[in-house]
Every structure is written in structure tokens, then in C-alpha cells.
C-alpha positions in Angstrom: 0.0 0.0 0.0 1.6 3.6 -1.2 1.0 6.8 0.1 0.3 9.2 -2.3 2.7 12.4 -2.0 6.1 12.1 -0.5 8.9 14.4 0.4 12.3 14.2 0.8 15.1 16.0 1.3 18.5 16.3 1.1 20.4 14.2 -2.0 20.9 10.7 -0.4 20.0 8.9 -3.4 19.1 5.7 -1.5 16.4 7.7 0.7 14.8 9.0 -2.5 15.1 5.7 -4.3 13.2 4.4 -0.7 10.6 6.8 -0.9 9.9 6.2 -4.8 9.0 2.6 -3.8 6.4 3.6 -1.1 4.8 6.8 -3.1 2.9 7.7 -5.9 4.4 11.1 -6.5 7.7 12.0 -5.4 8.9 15.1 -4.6 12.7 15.9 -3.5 13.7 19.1 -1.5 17.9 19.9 -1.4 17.5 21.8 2.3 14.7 22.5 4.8 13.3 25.8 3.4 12.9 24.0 -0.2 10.7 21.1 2.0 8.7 23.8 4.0 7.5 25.5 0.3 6.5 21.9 -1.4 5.1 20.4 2.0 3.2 24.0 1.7 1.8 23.6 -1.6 1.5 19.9 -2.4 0.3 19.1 0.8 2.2 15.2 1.3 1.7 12.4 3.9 5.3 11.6 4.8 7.8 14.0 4.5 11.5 11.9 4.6 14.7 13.2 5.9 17.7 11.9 5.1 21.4 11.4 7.8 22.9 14.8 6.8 20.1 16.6 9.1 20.7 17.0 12.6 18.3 17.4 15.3 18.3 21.3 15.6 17.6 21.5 11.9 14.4 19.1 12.0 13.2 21.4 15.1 13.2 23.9 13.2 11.6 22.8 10.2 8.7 21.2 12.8 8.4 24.9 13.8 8.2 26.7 11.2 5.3 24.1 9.1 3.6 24.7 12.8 3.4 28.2 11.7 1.6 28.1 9.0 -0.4 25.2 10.0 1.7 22.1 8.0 0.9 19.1 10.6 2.6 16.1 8.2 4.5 13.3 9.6 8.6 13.1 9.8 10.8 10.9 9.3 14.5 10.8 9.7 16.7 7.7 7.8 20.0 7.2 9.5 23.2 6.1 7.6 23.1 3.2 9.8 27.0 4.1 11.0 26.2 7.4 13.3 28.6 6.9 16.1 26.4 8.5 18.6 24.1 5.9 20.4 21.3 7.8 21.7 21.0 10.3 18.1 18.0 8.7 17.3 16.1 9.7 20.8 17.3 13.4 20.2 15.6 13.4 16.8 12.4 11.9 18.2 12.8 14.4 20.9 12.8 17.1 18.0 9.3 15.9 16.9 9.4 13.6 14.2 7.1 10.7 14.2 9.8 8.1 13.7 13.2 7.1 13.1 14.9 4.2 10.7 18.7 3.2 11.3 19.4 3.1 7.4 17.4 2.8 4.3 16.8 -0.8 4.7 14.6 -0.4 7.5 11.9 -1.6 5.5 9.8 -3.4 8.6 9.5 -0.1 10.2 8.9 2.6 7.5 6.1 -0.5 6.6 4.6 0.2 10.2 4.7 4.6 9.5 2.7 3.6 6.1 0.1 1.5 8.1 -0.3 4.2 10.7 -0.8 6.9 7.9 -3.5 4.9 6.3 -5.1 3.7 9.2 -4.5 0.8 8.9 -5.0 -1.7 12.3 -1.3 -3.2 12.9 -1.9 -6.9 13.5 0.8 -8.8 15.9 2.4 -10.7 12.8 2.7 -7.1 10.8 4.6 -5.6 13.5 8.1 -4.5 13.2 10.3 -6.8 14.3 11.9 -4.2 17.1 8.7 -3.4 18.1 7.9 -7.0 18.6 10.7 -7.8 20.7 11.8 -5.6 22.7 8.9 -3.3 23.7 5.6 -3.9 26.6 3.7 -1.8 24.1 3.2 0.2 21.0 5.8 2.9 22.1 8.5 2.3 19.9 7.9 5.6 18.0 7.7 8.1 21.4 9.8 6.7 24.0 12.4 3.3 23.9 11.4 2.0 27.1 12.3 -1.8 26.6 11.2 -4.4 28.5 8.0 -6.7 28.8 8.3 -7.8 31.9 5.4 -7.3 34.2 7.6 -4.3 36.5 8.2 -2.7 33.1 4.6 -3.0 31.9 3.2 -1.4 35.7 5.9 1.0 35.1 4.9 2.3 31.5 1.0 2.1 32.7 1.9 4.6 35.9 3.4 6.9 33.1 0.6 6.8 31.0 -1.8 7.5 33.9 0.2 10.1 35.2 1.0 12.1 31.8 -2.3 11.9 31.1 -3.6 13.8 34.4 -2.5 17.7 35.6 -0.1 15.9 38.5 2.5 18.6 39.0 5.3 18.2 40.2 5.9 14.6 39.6 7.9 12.0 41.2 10.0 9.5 40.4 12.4 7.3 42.6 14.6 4.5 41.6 18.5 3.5 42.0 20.9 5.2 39.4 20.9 3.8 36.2 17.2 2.4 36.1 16.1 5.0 33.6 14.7 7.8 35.8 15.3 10.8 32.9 13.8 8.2 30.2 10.8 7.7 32.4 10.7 11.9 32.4 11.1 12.2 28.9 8.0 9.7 28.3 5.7 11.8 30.7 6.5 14.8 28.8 6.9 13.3 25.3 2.6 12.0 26.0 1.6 15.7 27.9 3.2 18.2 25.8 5.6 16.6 22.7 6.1 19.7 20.9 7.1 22.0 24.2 10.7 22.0 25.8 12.2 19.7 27.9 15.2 20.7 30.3 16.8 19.1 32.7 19.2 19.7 35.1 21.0 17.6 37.5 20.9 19.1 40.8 23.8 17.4 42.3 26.7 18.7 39.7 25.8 22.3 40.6 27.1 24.0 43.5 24.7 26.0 45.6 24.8 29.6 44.0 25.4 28.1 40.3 22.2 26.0 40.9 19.8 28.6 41.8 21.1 31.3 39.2 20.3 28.0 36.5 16.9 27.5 37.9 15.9 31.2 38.5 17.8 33.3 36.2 19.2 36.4 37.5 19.3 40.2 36.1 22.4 41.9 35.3 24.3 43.6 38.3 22.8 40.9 40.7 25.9 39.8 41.9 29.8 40.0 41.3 30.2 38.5 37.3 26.5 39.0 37.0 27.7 41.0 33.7 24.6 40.2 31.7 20.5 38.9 32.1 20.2 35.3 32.4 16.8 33.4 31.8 16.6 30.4 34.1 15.6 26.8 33.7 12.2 27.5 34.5 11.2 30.2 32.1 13.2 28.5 29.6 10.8 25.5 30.3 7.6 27.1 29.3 4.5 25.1 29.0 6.9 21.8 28.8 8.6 20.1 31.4 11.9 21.0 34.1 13.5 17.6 35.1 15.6 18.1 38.7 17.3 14.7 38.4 18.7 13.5 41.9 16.5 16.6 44.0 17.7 14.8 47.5 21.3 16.5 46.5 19.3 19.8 46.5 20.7 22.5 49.4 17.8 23.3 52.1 17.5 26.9 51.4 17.5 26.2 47.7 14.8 23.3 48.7 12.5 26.5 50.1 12.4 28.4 47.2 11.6 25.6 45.2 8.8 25.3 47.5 7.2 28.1 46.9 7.7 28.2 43.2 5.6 24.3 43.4 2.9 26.4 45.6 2.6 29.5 43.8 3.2 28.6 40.8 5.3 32.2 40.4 9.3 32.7 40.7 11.6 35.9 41.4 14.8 36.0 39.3 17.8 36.7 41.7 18.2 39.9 42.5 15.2 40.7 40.3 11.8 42.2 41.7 9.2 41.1 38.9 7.3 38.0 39.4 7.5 35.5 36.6 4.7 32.6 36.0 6.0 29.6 36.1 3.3 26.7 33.3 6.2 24.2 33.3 5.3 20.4 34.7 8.2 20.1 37.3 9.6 16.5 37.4 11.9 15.3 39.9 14.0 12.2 40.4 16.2 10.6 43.6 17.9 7.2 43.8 17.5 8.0 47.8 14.8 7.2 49.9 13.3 10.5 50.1 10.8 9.7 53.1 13.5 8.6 55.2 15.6 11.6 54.2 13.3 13.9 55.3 12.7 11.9 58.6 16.2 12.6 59.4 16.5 16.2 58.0 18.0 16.2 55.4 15.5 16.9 53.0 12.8 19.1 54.5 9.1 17.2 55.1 7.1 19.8 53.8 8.6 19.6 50.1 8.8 15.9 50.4 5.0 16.3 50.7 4.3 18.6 48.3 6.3 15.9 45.5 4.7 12.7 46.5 1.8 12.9 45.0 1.2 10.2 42.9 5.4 8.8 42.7 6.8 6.5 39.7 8.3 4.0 41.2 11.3 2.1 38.7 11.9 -1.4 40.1 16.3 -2.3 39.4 17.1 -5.3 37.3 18.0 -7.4 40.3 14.4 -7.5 41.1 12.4 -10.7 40.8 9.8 -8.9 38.5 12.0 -7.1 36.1 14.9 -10.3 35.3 12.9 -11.2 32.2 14.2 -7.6 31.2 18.1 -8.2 30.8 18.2 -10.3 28.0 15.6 -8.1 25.8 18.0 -4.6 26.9 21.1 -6.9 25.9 19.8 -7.8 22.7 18.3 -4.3 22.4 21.8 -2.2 23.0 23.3 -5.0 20.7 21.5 -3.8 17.6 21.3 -0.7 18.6 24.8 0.2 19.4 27.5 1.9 17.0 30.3 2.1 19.1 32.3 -0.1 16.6 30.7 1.2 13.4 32.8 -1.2 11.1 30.7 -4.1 13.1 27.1 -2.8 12.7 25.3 -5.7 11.9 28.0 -7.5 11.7 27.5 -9.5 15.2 23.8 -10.1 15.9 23.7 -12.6 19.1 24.8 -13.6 22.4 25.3 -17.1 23.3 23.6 -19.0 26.1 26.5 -19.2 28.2 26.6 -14.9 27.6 23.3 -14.8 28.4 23.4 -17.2 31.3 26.1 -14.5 32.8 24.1 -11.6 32.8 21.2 -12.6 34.3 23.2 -13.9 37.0 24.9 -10.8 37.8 23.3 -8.2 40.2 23.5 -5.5 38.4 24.0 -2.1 41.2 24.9 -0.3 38.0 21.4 -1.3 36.5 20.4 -0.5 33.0 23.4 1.8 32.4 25.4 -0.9 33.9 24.2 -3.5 31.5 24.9 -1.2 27.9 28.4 -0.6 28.8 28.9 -4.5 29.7 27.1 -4.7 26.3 29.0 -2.3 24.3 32.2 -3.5 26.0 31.4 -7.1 24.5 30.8 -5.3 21.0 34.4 -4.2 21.3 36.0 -7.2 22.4 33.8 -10.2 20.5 35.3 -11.2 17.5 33.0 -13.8 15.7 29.3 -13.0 15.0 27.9 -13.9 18.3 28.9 -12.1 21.4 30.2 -15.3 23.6 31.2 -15.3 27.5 34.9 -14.5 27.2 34.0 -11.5 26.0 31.2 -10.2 28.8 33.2 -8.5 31.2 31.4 -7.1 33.9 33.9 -7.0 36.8 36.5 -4.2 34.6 39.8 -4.8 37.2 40.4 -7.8 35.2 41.1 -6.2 32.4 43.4 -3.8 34.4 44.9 -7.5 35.9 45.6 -9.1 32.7 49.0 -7.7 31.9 50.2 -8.7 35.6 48.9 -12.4 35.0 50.6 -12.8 31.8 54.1 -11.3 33.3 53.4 -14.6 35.6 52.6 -17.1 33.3 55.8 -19.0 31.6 54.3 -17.9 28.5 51.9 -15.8 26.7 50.1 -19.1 25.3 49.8 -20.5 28.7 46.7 -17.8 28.1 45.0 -18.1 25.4 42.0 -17.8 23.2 42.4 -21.4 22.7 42.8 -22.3 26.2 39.4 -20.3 26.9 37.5 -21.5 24.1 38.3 -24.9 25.0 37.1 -24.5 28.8 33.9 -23.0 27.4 33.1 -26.5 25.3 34.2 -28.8 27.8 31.9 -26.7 30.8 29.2 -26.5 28.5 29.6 -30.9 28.3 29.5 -30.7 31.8 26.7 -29.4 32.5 24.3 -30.7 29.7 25.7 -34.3 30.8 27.7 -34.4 27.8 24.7 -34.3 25.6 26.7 -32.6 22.3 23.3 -31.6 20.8 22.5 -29.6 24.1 25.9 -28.6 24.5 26.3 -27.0 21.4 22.9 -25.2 21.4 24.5 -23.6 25.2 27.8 -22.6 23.7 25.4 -21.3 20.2 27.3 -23.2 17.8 26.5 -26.2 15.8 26.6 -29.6 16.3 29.1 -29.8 13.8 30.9 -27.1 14.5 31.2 -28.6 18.2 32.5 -31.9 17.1 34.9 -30.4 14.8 36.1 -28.3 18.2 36.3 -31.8 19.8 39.3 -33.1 17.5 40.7 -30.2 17.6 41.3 -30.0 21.1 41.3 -33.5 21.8 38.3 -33.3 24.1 37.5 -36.8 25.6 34.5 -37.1 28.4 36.2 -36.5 31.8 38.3 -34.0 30.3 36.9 -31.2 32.4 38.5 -30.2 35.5 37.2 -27.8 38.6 40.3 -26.5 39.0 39.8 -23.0 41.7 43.4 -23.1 43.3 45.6 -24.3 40.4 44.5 -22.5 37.8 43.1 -19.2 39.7 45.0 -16.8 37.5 44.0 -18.1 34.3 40.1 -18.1 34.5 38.6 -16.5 31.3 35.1 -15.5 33.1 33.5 -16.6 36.4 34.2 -20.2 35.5 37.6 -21.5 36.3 39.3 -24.2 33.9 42.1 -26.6 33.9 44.3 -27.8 31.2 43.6 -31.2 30.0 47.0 -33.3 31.2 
């Protein structure tokens, strides 16, 4: 099914050549103000941008066709090799609809069409992102992934939330669990096209923080050379995230009080009174109840925040496990921290697997993508295995020291790892091969082509923690068959 009229712009021959398969009547713009003047006249449904726009340039495009009343649907097509990881949540951020890594990402643009058209999305039609990694349809607002059941209570508190006039908001969870994502979704659903600004209360010193949040007019202070517009007039009718308020100084903590109750602020040193329509979100990885019961946070603004709190469960709990493996996979084909292997390895094994779901995870989600992208770096074949999930990085600090004490550099080797892999993986499957080789993600063949090569015989494996201490590729320690 085609649209009829689509846009593009820029001079990416692929994009066009894209867009002439899904349209009727193309039409190809070189720079923004050429797209504004077609989209103005021929009125299309999709208007296609191609990698050589950044984010600031499709925010203003998206304001200026607001202007004259140009509501059509944007899309932005990577190059599939942009080195920054989260580019494609600053675009959406900008406004458009959706986002595809390169012009091959046929599944998805399919899914755009189907949405234009109005046309019901049936499970089997669904993008194969989509699909697996997200609770629900919100792969084109916010990438929250996960379907476990503390994910999908998560993303319905969101919804709830963003959909009623709760301000300010609250949201509590350990470092790393995706606090400022779970921000960005509340305001993405209340107010998309308005600002978002955050600030992270804990980085700022005392003086710095409030002149950021307030503003200040020139001559309020010593270097107060100029006018400065704070966070919260810069906010508008969108949002003000305070990530980690508990860091927050108590006199600071008062005047943020008052702004929550009156809804008006004073710039420092300033003597007008300034509205304040933004939705103010706040995040802590403390406990703020108990903070305030020991004064360190003061009770009354504790209060006024915990109205109706978000509460993000960490991956170590019970309810959210089924989530590691999906973010694994999900920072694996997302990731472009070694451009040159995009696409290039598209698995983990089940021994890799089998490691990060037993780890705890303090570090939570942000933990997990740089365990991830650490593999990416390391892994060497198509399939991210377990010598190459790190998680613990002092071994890779150690390594030099434990080869100095090695007689050789071959007493540790790839080899010598691989082979403790196969013969652990016997072990434990009972030296079923089939089983075996489904843990390690190989072959059967493949497996018993490993077996000759090594000379693996049953009994061959060896729990070896003293001897061979030093020599232990992952948590698993190995001995040398004699």
C-alpha cells in the first residue's frame, strides 16, 4: 500500500530511491526551506529526511510548518553508521514521528505507512523491534524496553500520570534504572512539541544552581555581567526535570517550594514576578521519606512531590529479570560504538546470556549497555560469547600482571578459553553434544569439529579453583587437559 505524496530532502540517493518505492508522486527538496515550500503547496503524507540533518535542523523545520499550520508526519533515515548511540532519541525528541537506522529499514517505515493509512497493525505485521523488545506500541515516542510485568506497571503509571494535571511529579529508583527516560516519556505524551530541560541538581554548586533554575538580572551579583533566563522560564509550557532533587541544598529546597505552591518565581536579584506553566519532574535514587525523617530533606517539600510517585523497580528485582536479556539484545542492535561491526554480530550465546542474568547489576540498565558495548568491542566472531562479557573491569586492568606470571603468553589463550567453554558447557548438559552445542550457540558440527581439535574426551573437564586461579577467562575456572 503507497502513500500518495512524498517528500524528501536532502540528496541521499538511497532515501529517494526508498521513498519512490512507497509513493505515488515524489517530490525531493535539497534543504529545509525547499521542503517547507513543497510540503506547503502539495500538501504530502510523509515528508523523509535523510542522515545529513541533525536534530536542531528538523526542530526547526517542525516549527516553522507549525506556523503556517503544516501538521505532516517526519521521518529521519540514519546512515546506519552514526557513532552516537542515543542520536536517534534526540531526533524523536525534536518531533518527528519516527526514526529508521538506514534505508533498509523496511519493517519499520512499513509500520509509518500502516499508521498513515489507518490501517489496524496486527501482531504478525509488527516491526520486528517493536515486537521484541517493547511492553507496548511505544517504539515511536519513548524506547522504554522491557516486557516484563515491572516494566509493563511502570509504563502504565506513566501513562496514567502524563495523562492527568499531576504537578510536580515524582520518580524514585536506584541510578541507572532510567529515571530521565521515564521523564522524557511523561512529557513526550503531555506536551511533545514543548521544551524539555533538565538539570541535574547534584553537579551544581549552591549559588550556580539557583542562578540555573531562576535566572538572574544583570548587576545581581559579582560577574553578574549580563540577564540570564533560568531553567524554568526557559521551560515554558513543557517540562523542568531536577534529576537527583535529594542532593538539592535546604535553602535552595524552600524556594523551590514556593515556586511548586505558587506557581510564580523571582529572578535573583530581580523584583518582577515570573509565571511559572512548566510540569516540574523530579528524580532521587534515595529514599526520600526517610531523608526527610532525618532532616536532610525538608518534610514539607517531600510532601508537596509525592503525590502520585513513579516507582522504577532495578534489574535485580524478581519482577523485572525477564528484562536483561531483551536490553542486551536491544543495546546489541542498537549500538554503534564499533561502526565497522554494525550488523555484523547479531547474538549472544547462552553461556553470555546465562552470565548476565546472574549478575546483580548495582549499576542497572546503564550498567548492562556498557557491559554490552564492552562485548561489541571485544567479541570477535558474529555472536557475542562469554569471554567477552566482562562485567567486573579490574580484570582487564589484571591481565598484563597475569601474563608477566605465566611462563608464556600461550599458557593464556583464546584457545585455552574456548576450550574450557566447550568442555563446561559438556559438563553441565551431561555431555549431551546436541545440548551442548545449542548452550555454547554453535552447531553440532561445528562442536565436534572443536572436539578433534582439542582433543576433548568425556572426563576432560577439571574444577580447578586453586591451580589455575590466574588463568580463569570469566566466572568459570578451567584446567588444562594433562
Amino acid at each position: 500500500m503507497n502513500l500518495h505524496r512524498v517528500v524528501t530532502v536532502g540528496k541521499e540517493l538511497q532515501v529517494q530511491k526508498l521513498a519512490r518505492n512507497i509513493s505515488e508522486e515524489l517530490f525531493v527538496a535539497d534543504d529545509t526551506l525547499d521542503a517547507l515550500d513543497i510540503a506547503g503547496n502539495v500538501n504530502p503524507e510523509l515528508i523523509i529526511f535523510d542522515h545529513h540533518f541533525k536534530p536542531a535542523h528538523i526542530r526547526e523545520f517542525l516549527d516553522a510548518a507549525n506556523e503556517i499550520n503544516c501538521d505532516i508526519p517526519v521521518v529521519v533515515v540514519g546512515s546506519g553508521n552514526e557513532k552516537k548511540t542515543d542520536w536517534h532519541t534526540e531526533f524523536i525528541e525534536a518531533g518527528i514521528c519516527n526514526y529508521l537506522n538506514d534505508w533498509q529499514d523496511k519493517n519499520r517505515l512499513e509500520q509509518i505507512i500502516n499508521k498513515i493509512k489507518n490501517v489496524p497493525v496486527q501482531q504478525e505485521t509488527k516491526s520486528h523491534l517493536e515486537q521484541d523488545f517493547f511492553a507496548e506500541s511505544c517504539a515511536d515516542s519513548f524506547t522504554i524496553v522491557g516486557q516484563s510485568q515491572a516494566t509493563r506497571d511502570k509504563l502504565k503509571m506513566i501513562k496514567l500520570v502524563a495523562a492527568s494535571r499531576c504537578n510536580p511529579v515524582l520518580i524514585i529508583g536506584e541510578t541507572g534504572t532510567g529515571k530521565e527516560l521515564a521523564a522524557r516519556a511523561i512529557h513526550h505524551l503531555r506536551h511533545p512539541k514543548e521544551e524539555f530541560v533538565a538539570v541535574n541538581c547534584a553537579a551544581l554548586t549552591a549559588n550556580l544552581l539557583e542562578s540555573e533554575l531562576f535566572g538572574h538580572v544583570k548587576g545581581s551579583f559579582t560577574g553578574a555581567d549580563r540577564e540570564k533566563t533560568g531553567l524554568l522560564e526557559l521551560a515554558g509550557n513543557g517540562a523542568l526535570f531536577l534529576d537527583e532533587i535529594s542532593e538539592m541544598p535546604m535553602d535552595l529546597q524552600a524556594k523551590l517550594l514556593r515556586v511548586l505552591q505558587e506557581r510564580t518565581f523571582r529572578k535573583v536579584g530581580g523584583v518582577k514576578n515570573i509565571t511559572c506553566n512548566a510540569t516540574i519532574i523530579a528524580s532521587s535514587n534515595r529514599n526520600l521519606y526517610k531523608e526527610a525523617q532525618e532532616n536532610r530533606f525538608r518534610r514539607d517539600l517531600y510532601y508537596r512531590l509525592n503525590i502520585c510517585p513513579i516507582a522504577i523497580a532495578p534489574l535485580r528485582a524478581v519482577r523485572r529479570k525477564k528484562d536483561i536479556k531483551m536490553l542486551a539484545e536491544y543495546f546489541l542492535r542498537m549500538s554503534t560504538v564499533c561502526p565497522e561491526k554494525v550488523g555484523k554480530i547479531n547474538s549472544f550465546t547462552g553461556l553470555a546470556i546465562e552470565a548476565l542474568q546472574k549478575h546483580d547489576w548495582p549499576g542497572n540498565v546503564r550498567e548492562l549497555k556498557n557491559v554490552v558495548e564492552r562485548a561489541i568491542i571485544l567479541e570477535t566472531t558474529d555472536k557475542i560469547g562469554l569471554t567477552s562479557i566482562i562485567i567486573n573491569t579490574s580484570e582487564l586492568f589484571d591481565l598484563p600482571d597475569k601474563l608477566e606470571t605465566t611462563d608464556s603468553v600461550g599458557d593464556f589463550s583464546l584457545a585455552q578459553a574456548e576450550r574450557g567453554l566447550i568442555e563446561k558447557a559438556l559438563q553441565e548438559t551431561g555431555w549431551q553434544k546436541t545440548k551442548a552445542a545449542s548452550l555454547l550457540g554453535i552447531t553440532r558440527a561445528t562442536l565436534y569439529a572443536k572436539l578433534r581439535q582439542y582433543n576433548i574426551e568425556k572426563g576432560s573437564y577439571v574444577a580447578a579453583q586453586a591451580k589455575n586461579e590466574d588463568l580463569q577467562p570469566s566466572s568459570y575456572q578451567f584446567a588444562e587437559t594433562a
